[in-house]
C-alpha positions as CSV (number, residue, x, y, z in Angstrom):
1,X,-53.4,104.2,63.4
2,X,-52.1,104.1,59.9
3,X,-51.2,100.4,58.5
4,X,-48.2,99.3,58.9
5,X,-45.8,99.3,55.5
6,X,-43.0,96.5,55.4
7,X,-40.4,97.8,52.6
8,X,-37.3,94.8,52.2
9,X,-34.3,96.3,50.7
10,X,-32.1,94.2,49.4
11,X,-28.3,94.4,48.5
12,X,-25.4,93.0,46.5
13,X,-22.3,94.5,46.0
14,X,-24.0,98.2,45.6
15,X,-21.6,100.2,47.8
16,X,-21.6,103.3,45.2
17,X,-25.7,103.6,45.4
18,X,-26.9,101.8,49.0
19,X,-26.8,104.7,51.2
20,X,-29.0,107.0,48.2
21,X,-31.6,103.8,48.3
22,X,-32.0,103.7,52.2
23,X,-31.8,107.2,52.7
24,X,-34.8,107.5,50.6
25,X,-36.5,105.0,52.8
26,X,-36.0,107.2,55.7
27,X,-36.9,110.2,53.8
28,X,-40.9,109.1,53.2
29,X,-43.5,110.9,54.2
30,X,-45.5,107.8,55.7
31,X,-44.0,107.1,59.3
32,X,-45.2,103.8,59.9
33,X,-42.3,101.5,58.1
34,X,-40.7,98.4,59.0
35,X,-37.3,98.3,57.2
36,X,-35.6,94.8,56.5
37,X,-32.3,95.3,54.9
38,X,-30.9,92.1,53.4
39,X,-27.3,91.7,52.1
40,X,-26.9,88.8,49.8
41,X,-22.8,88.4,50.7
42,X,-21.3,91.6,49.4
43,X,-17.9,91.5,49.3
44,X,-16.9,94.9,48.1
45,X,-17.9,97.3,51.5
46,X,-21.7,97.6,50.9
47,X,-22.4,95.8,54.3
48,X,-20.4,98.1,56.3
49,X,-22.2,101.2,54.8
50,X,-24.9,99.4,55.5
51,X,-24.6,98.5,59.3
52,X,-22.8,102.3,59.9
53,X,-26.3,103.1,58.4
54,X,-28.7,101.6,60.6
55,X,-26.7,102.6,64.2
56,X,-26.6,106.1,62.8
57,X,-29.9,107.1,60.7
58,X,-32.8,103.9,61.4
59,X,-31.5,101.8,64.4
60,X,-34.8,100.3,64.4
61,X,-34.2,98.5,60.9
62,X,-33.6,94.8,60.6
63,X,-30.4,94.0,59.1
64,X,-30.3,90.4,57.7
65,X,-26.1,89.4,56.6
66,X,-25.8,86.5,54.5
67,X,-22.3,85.6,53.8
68,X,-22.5,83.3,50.9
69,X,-24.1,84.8,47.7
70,X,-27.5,82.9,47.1
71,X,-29.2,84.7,44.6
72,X,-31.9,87.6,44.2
73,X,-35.0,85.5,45.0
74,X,-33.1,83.1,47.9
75,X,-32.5,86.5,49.4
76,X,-35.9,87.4,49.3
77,X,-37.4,84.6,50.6
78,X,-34.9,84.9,53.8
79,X,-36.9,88.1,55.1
80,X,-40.3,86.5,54.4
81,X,-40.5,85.3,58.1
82,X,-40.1,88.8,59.4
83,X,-42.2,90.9,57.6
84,X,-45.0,92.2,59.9
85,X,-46.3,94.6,57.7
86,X,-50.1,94.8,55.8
87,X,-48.6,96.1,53.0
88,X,-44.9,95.3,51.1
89,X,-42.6,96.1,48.6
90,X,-39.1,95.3,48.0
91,X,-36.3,98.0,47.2
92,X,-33.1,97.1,44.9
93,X,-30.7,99.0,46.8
94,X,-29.5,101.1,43.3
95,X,-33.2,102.5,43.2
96,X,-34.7,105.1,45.2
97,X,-37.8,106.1,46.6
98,X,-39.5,109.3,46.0
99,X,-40.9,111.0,49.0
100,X,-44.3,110.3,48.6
101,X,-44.6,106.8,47.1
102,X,-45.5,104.8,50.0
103,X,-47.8,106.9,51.6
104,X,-49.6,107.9,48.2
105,X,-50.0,103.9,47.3
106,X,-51.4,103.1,50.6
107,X,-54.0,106.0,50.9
108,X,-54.9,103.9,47.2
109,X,-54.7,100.3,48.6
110,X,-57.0,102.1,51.7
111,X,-59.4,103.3,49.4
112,X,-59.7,100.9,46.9
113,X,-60.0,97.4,49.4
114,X,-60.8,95.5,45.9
115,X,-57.1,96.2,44.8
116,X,-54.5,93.7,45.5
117,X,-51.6,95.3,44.1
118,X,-50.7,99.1,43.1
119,X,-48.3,100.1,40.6
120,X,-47.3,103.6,38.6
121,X,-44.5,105.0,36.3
122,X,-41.1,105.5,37.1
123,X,-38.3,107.7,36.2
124,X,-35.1,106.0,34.4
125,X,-32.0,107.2,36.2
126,X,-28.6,106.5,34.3
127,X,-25.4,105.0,36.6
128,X,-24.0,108.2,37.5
129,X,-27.8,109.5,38.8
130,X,-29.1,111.8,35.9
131,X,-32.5,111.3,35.0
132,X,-33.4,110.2,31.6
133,X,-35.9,112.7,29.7
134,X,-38.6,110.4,29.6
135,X,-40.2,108.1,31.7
136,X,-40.4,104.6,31.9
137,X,-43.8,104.2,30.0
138,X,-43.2,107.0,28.0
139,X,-40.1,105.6,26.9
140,X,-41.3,102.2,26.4
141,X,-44.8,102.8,24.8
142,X,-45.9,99.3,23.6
143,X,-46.0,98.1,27.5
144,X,-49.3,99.8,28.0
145,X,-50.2,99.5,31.7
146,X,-53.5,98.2,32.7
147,X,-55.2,97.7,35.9
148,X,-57.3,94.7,36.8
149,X,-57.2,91.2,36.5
150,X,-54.3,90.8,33.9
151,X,-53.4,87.2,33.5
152,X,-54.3,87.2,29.7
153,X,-52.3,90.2,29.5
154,X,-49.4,89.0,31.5
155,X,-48.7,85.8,29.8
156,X,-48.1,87.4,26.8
157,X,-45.3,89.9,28.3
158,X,-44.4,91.4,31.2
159,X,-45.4,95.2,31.5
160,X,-45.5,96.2,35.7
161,X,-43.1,98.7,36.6
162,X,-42.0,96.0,39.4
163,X,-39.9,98.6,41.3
164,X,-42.9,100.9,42.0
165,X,-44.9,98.2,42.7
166,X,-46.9,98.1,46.7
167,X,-48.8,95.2,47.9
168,X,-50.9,93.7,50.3
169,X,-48.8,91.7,51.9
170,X,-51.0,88.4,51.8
171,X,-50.3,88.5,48.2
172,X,-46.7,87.2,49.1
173,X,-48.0,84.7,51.6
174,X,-50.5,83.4,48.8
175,X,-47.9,82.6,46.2
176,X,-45.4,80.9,49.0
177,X,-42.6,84.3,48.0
178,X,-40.2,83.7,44.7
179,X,-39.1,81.0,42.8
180,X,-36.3,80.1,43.3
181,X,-35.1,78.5,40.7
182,X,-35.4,82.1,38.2
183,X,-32.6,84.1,39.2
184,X,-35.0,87.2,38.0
185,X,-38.5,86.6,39.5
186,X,-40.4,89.2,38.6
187,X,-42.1,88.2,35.8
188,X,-42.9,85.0,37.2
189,X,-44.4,86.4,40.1
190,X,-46.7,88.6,37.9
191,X,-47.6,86.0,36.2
192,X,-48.6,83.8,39.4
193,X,-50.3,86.7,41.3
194,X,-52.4,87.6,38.1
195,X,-53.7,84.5,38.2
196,X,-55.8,85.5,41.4
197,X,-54.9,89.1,42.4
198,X,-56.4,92.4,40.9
199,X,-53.6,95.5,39.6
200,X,-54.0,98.8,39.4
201,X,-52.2,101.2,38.0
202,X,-51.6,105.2,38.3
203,X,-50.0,107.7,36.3
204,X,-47.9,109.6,39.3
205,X,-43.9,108.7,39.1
206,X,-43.3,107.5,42.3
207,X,-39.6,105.3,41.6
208,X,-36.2,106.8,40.0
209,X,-34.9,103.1,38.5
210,X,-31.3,103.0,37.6
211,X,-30.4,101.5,34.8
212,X,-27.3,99.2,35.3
213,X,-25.0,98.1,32.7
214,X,-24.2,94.5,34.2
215,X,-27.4,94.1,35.8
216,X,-29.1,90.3,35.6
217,X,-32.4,92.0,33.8
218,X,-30.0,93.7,30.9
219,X,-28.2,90.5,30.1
220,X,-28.0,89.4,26.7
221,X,-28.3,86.0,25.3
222,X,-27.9,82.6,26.6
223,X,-28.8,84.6,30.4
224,X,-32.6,86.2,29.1
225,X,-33.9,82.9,27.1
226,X,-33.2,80.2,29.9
227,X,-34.9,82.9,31.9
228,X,-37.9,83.3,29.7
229,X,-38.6,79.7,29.0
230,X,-38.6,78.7,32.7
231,X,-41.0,81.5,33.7
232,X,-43.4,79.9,30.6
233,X,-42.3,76.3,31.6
234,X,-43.3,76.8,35.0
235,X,-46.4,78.7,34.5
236,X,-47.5,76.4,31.6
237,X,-51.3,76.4,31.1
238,X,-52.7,73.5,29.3
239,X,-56.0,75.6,29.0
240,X,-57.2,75.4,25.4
241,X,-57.6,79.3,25.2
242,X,-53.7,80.0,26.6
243,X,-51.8,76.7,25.8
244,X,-51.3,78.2,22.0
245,X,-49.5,81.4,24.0
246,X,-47.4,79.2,26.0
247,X,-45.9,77.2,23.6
248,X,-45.2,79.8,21.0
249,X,-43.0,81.5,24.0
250,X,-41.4,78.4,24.8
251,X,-40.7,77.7,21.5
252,X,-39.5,80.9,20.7
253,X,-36.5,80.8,23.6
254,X,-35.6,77.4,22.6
255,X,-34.8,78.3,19.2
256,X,-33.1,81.4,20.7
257,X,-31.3,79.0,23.1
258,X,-30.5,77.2,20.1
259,X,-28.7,80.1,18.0
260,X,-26.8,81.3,21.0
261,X,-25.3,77.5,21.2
262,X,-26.6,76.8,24.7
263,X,-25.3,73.2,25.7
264,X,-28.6,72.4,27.9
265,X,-30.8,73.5,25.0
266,X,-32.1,69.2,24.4
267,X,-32.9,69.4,27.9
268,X,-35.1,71.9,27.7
269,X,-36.4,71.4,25.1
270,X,-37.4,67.6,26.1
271,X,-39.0,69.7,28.7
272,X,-41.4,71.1,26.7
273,X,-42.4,68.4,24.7
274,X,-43.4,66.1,27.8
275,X,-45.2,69.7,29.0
276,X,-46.9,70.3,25.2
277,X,-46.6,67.2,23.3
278,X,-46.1,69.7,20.4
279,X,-43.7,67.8,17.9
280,X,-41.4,71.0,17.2
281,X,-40.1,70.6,20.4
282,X,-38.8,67.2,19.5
283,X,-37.6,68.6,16.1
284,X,-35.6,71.1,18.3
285,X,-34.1,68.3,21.0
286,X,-33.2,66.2,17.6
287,X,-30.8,69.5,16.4
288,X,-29.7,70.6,19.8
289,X,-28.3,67.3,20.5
290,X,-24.5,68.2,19.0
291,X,-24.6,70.7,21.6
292,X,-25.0,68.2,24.1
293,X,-22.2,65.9,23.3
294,X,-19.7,68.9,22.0
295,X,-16.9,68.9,24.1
């Protein structure tokens, strides 16, 4: 019998797109699919497409309705306790699925038991659904993807395609899920799971990403560098041959943290210093302190 695949689709406000993303769940070739569908307290209809959905097209999916808003990782973690499957992925419910990419990554995880975690290129797909001429790696040519154990890789920037990205699902169960306090994990997590786990890539497109205007991963400013320095803060390695890496990324949101006026810029960067002990920390606390007491 062919493994069981647990895909965890997750909503927010996505009413224009969520019917495309699960329809392309049901359209994959691999039959053997456990779908969790979990809506982190639309407000704007997405939940009714959603259940109308499931009693029409795939009663047997899970359907998990938060009614507060908790956040992208929060909403994760909620379906951890109900996945069942070897392998997982999760699906942002603007993306979609092509045919073939679950049941060409497991015939790859199947084959290759070594391999932790399989990812490939993606199409770009604009708002109103076009796709973009070029592909994701195509496009963005200095994220070279590699395949193996990629922590020294990883910690100095973040290049897996995370939406095309199947795994065994103990990988999950290893790290605990996300952290919750990023409100984008994915970095993080690739960070954590290299630290253990073994990539590998292939060149086949197997995702169509949409590229949102107001998503959380396109923000600008204040958003990206409290991001960035809590996924290096919390992954800090005091290990001779990466602690150089660590603190040049800290210190490198922290001074962009510091441009963009962020009030809790002497917080974090008192962080850092009691992490590193590296005095331009302090240097940055000492001129980030206006910014504390500005009303």
């Amino acid at each position: 019998m062919l493994p069981l695949v647990t895909i965890l689709a997750v909503s927010y406000n996505q009413k224009r797109f969520v019917i495309d993303a699960l329809n392309s769940v049901k359209a994959q070739t691999y039959p053997n699919i456990q779908l969790i569908i979990s809506d982190d307290g639309s407000t704007d209809g997405t939940k009714r497409l959603i259940k109308d959905w499931i009693a029409s097209e795939y009663p047997s999916a899970m359907f998990l309705d938060h009614v507060v808003n908790q956040g992208l990782t929060k909403n994760l973690n909620s379906a951890r306790q109900f996945v069942k499957g070897k392998y997982y992925q999760f699906l942002g419910c603007e993306d979609i699925m092509l045919p073939s990419k679950i049941a060409m990554q497991v015939a790859l995880l199947e084959q290759k038991p070594e391999v932790d975690i399989v990812y490939s290129d993606m199409h770009r797909m604009r708002e109103d659904g076009s796709i973009e001429s070029t592909t994701h790696f195509q496009r963005n040519e200095y994220n070279v993807p590699r395949s193996g154990l990629l922590y020294e890789d990883l910690i100095n920037g973040c290049f897996i395609s995370t939406p095309t990205a199947l795994m065994r699902t103990h990988v999950v169960e290893a790290l605990n899920g996300y952290n919750e306090n990023l409100t984008i994990d994915d970095f993080d997590f690739w960070i954590r799971a290299s630290r253990q786990f073994n990539f590998f890539f292939h060149e086949e497109v197997t995702m169509n990403y949409r590229i949102m205007n107001d998503s959380l991963s396109n923000k600008d400013g204040v958003h990206r560098y409290k991001n960035r320095f809590l996924v290096y803060y919390f992954n800090y390695d005091r290990r001779l041959q990466y602690k150089e890496v660590f603190d040049e990324r800290l210190d490198f949101s922290l001074k962009n943290l510091l441009y963009n006026q962020y009030k809790g810029t002497a917080l974090y960067s008192a962080k850092a210093f009691f992490k590193s002990w590296r005095f331009s920390f302090a240097l940055i606390f000492f001129k980030s302190l206006p910014l504390l007491i500005k009303r």
